[in-house]
C-alpha positions in Angstrom: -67.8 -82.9 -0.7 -71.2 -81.1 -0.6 -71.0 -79.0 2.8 -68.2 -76.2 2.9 -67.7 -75.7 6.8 -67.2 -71.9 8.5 -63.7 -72.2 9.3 -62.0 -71.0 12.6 -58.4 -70.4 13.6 -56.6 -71.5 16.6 -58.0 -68.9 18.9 -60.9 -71.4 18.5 -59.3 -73.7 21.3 -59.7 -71.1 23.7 -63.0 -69.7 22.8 -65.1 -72.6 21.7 -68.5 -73.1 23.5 -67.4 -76.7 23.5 -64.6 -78.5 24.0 -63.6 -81.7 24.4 -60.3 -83.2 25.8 -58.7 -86.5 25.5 -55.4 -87.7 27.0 -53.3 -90.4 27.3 -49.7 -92.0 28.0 -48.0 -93.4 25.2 -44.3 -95.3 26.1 -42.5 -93.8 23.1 -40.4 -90.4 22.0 -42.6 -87.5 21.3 -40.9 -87.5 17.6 -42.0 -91.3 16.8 -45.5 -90.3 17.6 -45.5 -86.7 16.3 -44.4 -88.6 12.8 -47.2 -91.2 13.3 -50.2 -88.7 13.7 -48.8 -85.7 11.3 -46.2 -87.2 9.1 -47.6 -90.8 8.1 -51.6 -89.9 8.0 -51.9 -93.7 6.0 -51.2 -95.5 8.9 -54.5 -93.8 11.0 -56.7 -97.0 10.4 -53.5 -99.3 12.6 -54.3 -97.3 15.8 -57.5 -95.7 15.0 -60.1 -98.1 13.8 -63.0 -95.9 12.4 -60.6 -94.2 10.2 -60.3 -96.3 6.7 -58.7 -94.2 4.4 -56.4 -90.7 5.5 -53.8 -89.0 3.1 -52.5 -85.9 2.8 -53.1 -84.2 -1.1 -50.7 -83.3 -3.3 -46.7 -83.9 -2.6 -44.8 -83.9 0.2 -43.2 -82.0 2.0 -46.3 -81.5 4.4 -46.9 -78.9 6.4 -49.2 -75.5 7.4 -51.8 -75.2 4.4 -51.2 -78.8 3.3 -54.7 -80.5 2.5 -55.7 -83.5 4.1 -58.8 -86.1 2.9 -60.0 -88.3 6.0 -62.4 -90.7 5.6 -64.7 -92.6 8.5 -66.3 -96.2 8.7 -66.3 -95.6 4.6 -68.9 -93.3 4.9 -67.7 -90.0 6.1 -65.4 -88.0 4.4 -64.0 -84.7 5.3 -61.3 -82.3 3.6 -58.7 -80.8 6.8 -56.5 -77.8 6.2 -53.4 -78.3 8.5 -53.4 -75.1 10.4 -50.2 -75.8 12.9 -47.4 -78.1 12.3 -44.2 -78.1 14.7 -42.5 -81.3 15.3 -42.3 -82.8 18.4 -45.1 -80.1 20.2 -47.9 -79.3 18.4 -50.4 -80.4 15.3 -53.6 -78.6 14.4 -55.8 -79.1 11.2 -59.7 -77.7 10.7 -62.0 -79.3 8.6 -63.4 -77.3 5.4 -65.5 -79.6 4.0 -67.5 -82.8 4.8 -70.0 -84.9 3.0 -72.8 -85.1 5.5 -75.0 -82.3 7.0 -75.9 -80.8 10.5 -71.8 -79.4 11.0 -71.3 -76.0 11.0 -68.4 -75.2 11.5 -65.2 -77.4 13.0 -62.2 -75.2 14.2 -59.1 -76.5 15.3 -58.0 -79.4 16.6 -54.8 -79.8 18.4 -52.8 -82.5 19.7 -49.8 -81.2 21.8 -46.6 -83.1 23.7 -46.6 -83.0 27.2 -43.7 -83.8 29.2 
């Protein structure tokens, strides 16, 4: 990777100049789909098409300060530094490094269960 990012903490979410928000319903248990985004990052490209290659770095287990390489249409790659990790509620990663230029700085990004 040739462009280190500035890195942020959570308190981004709050305090970002932009933010963007998606949501959706999904008809499963929070844990099948908490397992699906955090726990099994290989099986991105099944539900997320642009993503072609995702894996964490190093062994298992996986968890806050676990590394992360994530890969786009085979042309963009990033390194993510999982920042939050508690089953079932809540999974945040920032991106340290990425191979293209013109991003500064990425700080979290969170998915959350709602019930």
């Amino acid at each position: 990777m040739k462009y280190r990012l500035r890195l942020e903490d959570l308190a981004l979410l709050e305090s970002a100049p932009f933010r963007q928000t998606c949501t959706g319903e999904l008809h499963a248990p929070v844990g099948a789909v908490f397992e699906q985004i955090a726990a099994r990052p290989e099986n991105w490209p099944r539900w997320f098409t642009p993503a072609d290659d995702v894996h964490y770095e190093g062994p298992p287990p996986y968890g806050v300060g676990s590394m992360r390489f994530f890969r786009l249409y085979r042309l963009v790659r990033a390194r993510e530094q999982i920042i939050a990790w508690e089953p079932d509620e809540r999974f945040a990663y920032q991106v340290h490094e990425v191979n293209v230029p013109g991003v500064r700085a990425h700080g979290a990004v969170e998915a959350d269960a709602t019930y």
